[in-house]
Legacy VTK file of the C-alpha trace (Angstrom):
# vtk DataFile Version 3.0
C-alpha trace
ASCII
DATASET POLYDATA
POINTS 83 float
-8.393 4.730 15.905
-7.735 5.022 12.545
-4.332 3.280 11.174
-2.686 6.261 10.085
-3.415 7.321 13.486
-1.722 4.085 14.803
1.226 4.657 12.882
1.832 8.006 13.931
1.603 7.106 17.525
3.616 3.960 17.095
6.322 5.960 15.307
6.406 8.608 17.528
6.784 5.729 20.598
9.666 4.552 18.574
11.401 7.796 17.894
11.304 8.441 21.904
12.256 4.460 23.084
15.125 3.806 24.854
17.304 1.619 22.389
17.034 -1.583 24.505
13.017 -1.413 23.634
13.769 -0.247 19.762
15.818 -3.439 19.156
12.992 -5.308 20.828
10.680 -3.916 18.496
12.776 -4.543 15.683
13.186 -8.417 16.610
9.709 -9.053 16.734
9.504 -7.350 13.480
12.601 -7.972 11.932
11.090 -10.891 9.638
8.294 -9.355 8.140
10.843 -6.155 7.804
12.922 -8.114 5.783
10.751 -10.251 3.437
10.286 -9.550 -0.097
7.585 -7.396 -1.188
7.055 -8.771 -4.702
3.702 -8.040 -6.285
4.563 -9.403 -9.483
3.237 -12.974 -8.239
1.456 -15.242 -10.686
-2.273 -13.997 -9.980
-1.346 -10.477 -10.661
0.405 -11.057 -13.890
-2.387 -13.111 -15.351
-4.802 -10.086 -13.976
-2.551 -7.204 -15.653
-2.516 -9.361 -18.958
-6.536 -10.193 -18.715
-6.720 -6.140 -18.130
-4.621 -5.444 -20.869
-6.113 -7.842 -23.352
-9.642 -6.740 -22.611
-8.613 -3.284 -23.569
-6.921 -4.170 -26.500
-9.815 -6.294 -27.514
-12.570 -3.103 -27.075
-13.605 -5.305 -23.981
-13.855 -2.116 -21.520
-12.552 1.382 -22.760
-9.720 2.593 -20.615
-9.156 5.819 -18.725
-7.396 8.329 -19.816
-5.282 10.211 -17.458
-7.112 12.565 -15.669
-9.717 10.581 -14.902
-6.572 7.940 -13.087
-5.513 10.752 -11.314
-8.749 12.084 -10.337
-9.815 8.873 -8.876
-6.184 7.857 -7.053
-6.635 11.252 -5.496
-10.535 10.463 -4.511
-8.671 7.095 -3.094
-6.057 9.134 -0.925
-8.420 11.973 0.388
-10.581 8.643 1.597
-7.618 7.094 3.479
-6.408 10.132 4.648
-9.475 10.845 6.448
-10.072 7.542 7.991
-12.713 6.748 5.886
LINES 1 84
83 0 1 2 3 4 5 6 7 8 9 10 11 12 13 14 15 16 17 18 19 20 21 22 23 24 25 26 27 28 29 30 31 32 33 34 35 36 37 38 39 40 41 42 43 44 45 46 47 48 49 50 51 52 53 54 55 56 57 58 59 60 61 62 63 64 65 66 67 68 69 70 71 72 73 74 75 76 77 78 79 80 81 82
């Protein structure tokens, strides 16, 4: 089963729980609901500035923005289809 298929039948299970088993769900969850999603760590600083620099420097030639879009949308179709 793919994961978007896991999430829609998880959310779906939610939607129609009683609330006794929602908060359940929510307390086994409730720390990883709550921490911080910071991707700004350390590592991917010094990789954005490596990227940056290496473009800046004629290291790699950049994309322009169609070809960004075309392959984020390449990316989503892939996901979307469980591949």
């Amino acid at each position: 089963m793919t994961t978007n298929a896991l999430r829609q039948k998880i959310a779906e299970y939610i939607h129609f729980a009683d609330e006794k088993k929602v908060k359940a769900i929510y307390n086994l969850l409730e720390e990883n609901i709550n921490q911080k999603r910071e991707i700004w760590t350390k590592e991917f600083t010094l990789e954005m500035n490596k990227r940056a620099s290496d473009i800046e420097t004629n290291k790699v030639k950049p994309k322009n923005k169609t070809q960004v879009i075309n392959k984020a949308t390449s990316l989503i179709r892939k996901i979307n289809n469980g591949k």
